[in-house]
C-alpha positions as CSV (number, residue, x, y, z in Angstrom):
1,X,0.0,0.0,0.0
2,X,1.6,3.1,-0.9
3,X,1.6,6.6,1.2
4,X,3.9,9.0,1.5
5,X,6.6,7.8,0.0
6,X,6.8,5.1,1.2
7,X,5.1,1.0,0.6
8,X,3.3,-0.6,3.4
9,X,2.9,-4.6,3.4
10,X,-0.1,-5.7,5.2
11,X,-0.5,-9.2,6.2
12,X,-2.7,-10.9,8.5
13,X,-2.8,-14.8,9.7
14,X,-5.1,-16.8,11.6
15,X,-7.1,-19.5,12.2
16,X,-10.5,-18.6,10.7
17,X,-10.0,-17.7,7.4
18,X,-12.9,-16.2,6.2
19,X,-13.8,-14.2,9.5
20,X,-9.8,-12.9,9.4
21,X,-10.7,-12.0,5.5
22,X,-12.9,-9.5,6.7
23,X,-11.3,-7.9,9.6
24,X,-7.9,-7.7,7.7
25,X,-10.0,-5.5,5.0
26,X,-11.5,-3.8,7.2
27,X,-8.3,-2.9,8.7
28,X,-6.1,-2.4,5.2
29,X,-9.4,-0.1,4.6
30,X,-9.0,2.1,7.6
31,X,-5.2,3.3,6.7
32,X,-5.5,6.8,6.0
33,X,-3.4,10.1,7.6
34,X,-3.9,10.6,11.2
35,X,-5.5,13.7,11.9
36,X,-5.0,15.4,14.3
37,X,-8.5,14.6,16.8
38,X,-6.9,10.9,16.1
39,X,-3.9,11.6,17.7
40,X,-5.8,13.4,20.4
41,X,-7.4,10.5,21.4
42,X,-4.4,8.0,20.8
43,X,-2.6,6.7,23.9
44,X,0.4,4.5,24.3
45,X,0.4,1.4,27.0
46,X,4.1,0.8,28.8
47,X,4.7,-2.2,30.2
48,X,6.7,-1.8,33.2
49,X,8.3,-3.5,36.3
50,X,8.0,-1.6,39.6
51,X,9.3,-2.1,43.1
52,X,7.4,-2.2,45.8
53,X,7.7,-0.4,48.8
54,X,8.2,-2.6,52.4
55,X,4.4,-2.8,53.3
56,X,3.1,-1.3,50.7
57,X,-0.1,-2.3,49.4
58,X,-1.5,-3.1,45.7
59,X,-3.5,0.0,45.9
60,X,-0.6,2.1,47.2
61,X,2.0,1.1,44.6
62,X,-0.9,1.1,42.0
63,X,-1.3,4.7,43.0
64,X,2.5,6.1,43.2
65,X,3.1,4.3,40.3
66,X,-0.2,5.5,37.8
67,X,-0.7,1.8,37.2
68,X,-4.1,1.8,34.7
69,X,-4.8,-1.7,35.3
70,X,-7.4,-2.7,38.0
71,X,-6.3,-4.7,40.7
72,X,-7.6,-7.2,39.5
73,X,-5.8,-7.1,36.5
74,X,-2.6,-6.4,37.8
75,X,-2.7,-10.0,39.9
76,X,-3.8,-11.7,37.4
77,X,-0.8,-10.6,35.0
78,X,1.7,-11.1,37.6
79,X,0.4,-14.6,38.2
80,X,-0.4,-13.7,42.3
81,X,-3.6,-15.1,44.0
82,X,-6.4,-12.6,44.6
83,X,-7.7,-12.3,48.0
84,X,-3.8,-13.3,49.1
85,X,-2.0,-10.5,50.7
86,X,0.4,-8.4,48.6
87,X,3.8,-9.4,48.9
88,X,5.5,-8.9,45.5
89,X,8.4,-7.6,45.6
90,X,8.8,-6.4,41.8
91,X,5.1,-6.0,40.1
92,X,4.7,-5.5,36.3
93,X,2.3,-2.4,35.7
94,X,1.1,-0.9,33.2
95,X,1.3,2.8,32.4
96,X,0.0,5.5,29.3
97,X,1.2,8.1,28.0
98,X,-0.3,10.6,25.0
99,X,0.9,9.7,21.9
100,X,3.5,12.0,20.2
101,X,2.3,14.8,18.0
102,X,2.1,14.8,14.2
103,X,4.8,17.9,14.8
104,X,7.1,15.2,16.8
105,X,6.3,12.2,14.0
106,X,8.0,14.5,11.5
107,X,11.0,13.2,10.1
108,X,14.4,14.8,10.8
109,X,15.5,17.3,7.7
């Protein structure tokens, strides 16, 4: 798919062929130039590995840390039993951040 310059290659794989047929058009369909209320809304997800704090609590390190998954989430990606007291000592967490600007995407010249 050519844009700017440049040649895209699409590909998508799966299981179900004809259900992936249509949500890899749909998808090939939908690349177009971001504007800029898309980047608005876009947000990136970090995976990262915190340490926590002697005592400290899911909710507290989920806090001081601006962890966006529930806590729920967060033991069941870190393989912990809920209902179990906390006692991680390194907890993988994820964080956001807004997405850079079309200004920042430009290339270097």
């Amino acid at each position: 798919m050519p844009f700017r310059g440049f040649v895209y290659r699409i590909g998508c794989a799966g299981s179900d062929a004809r259900r992936l047929e249509a949500l890899c058009t749909s998808v090939t369909r939908s690349f177009r130039p971001l504007t800029p209320e898309l980047l608005a809304g876009a947000h990136e997800r970090r995976l990262h590995v915190a340490a926590a704090r002697s005592g400290e609590s899911l909710a507290e390190l989920s806090a001081r840390t601006a962890n966006l998954w529930s806590p729920l989430e967060t033991v069941a990606w870190n393989g912990l039993e809920a209902g179990r007291a906390f006692a991680a000592a390194l907890t993988a967490i994820m964080t956001g951040v807004a997405y850079a600007t079309s200004a920042e995407m430009a290339p270097n010249s």
